[in-house]
N, C-alpha and C positions, 0 to 999 in steps of 0.2 A: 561410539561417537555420535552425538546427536549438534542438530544447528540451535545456537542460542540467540542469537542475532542478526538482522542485516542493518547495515547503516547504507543513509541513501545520503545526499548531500544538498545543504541549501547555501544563498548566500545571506549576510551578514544581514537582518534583519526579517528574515524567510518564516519563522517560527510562525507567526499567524498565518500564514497563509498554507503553511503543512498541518495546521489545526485545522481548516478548514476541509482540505483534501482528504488527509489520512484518520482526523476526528468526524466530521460532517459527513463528509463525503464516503470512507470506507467504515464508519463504525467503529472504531479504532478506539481502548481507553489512553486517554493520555493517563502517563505515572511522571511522579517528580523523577527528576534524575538526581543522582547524586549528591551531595552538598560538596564532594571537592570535585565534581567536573561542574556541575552548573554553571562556573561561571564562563565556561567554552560558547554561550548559548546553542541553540536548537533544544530540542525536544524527543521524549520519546514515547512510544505506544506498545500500547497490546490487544493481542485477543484472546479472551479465554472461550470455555468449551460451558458447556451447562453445570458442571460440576465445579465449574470457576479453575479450572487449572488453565495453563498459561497456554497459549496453541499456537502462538508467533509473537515474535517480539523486532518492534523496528524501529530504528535508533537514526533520527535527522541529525545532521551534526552542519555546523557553519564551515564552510571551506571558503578562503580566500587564496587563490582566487577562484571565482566559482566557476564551473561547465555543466550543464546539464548534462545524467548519463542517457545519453538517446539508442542507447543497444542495450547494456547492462541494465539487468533490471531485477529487482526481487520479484518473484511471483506467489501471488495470494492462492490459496486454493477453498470454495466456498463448497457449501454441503449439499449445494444441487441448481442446476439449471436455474429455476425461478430466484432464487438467492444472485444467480449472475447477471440475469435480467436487472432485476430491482436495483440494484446496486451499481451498472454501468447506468441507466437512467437517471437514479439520485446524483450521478456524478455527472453525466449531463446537463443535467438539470441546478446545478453550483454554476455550470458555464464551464467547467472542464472537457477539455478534447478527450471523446474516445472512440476508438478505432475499433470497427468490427470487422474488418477483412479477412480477419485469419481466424475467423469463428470456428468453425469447422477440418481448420489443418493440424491438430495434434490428436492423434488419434487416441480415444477414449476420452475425450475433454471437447468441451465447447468454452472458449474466451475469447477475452478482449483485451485489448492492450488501453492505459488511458495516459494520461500526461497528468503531473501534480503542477502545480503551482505554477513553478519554476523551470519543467519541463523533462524532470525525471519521467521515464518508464517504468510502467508497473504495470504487470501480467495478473489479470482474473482470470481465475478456470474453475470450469467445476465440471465431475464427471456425468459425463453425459447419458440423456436416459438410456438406461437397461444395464448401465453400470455401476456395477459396485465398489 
């Protein structure tokens, strides 16, 4: 069994503003969805590897009524320290919240937590130097 998805949730006109987050901001391809879901709106994303295979796939979807999840959260995992740097700054740098207090409490990892849009959580980690 492997994970093929996670869906995070936006509300009823959110889709530009998780292009910005999850496209802008994390790198993220947007892919069309579906022709018989599209008309649910939101959006969805991916990340491939240099060989172009798929390495995560994350699925916005409209909920009314909406809550942001502020515990649950997908977590990203990036190829190294300086990848987690550049990347919680770019998202700074959009104007997105991110949280560096628990930088150093998952042992073998260094992350950040940030807020999209709307106020979902998302976990950046990547393993920390000396590990493989």
């Amino acid at each position: 069994m492997r994970l093929h998805h996670v869906q995070v949730a936006c509300p009823r006109g959110g889709e530009d503003e998780a292009r910005r987050f999850y496209g802008t901001g994390l790198g993220l391809v947007e892919v069309p969805k579906p022709d018989a879901l599209a008309g649910r709106g939101g959006c969805w994303f991916r990340a491939y590897d240099d060989r172009g295979a798929v390495t995560a796939e994350l699925h916005i979807g409209v909920e009314e009524p909406f809550a942001p999840a502020r515990k649950a959260h997908p977590a990203l995992l990036l190829d190294a320290v300086a990848a987690l740097d550049e990347t919680g700054a770019r998202l700074a740098g959009l104007g997105f919240a991110v949280d560096w207090t628990e930088r150093h409490t998952f042992a073998g990892h260094e992350r950040c937590h940030a807020f999209d849009g709307v106020g979902n959580r998302v976990e950046l980690l990547a393993p920390a130097a000396g590990v493989a």
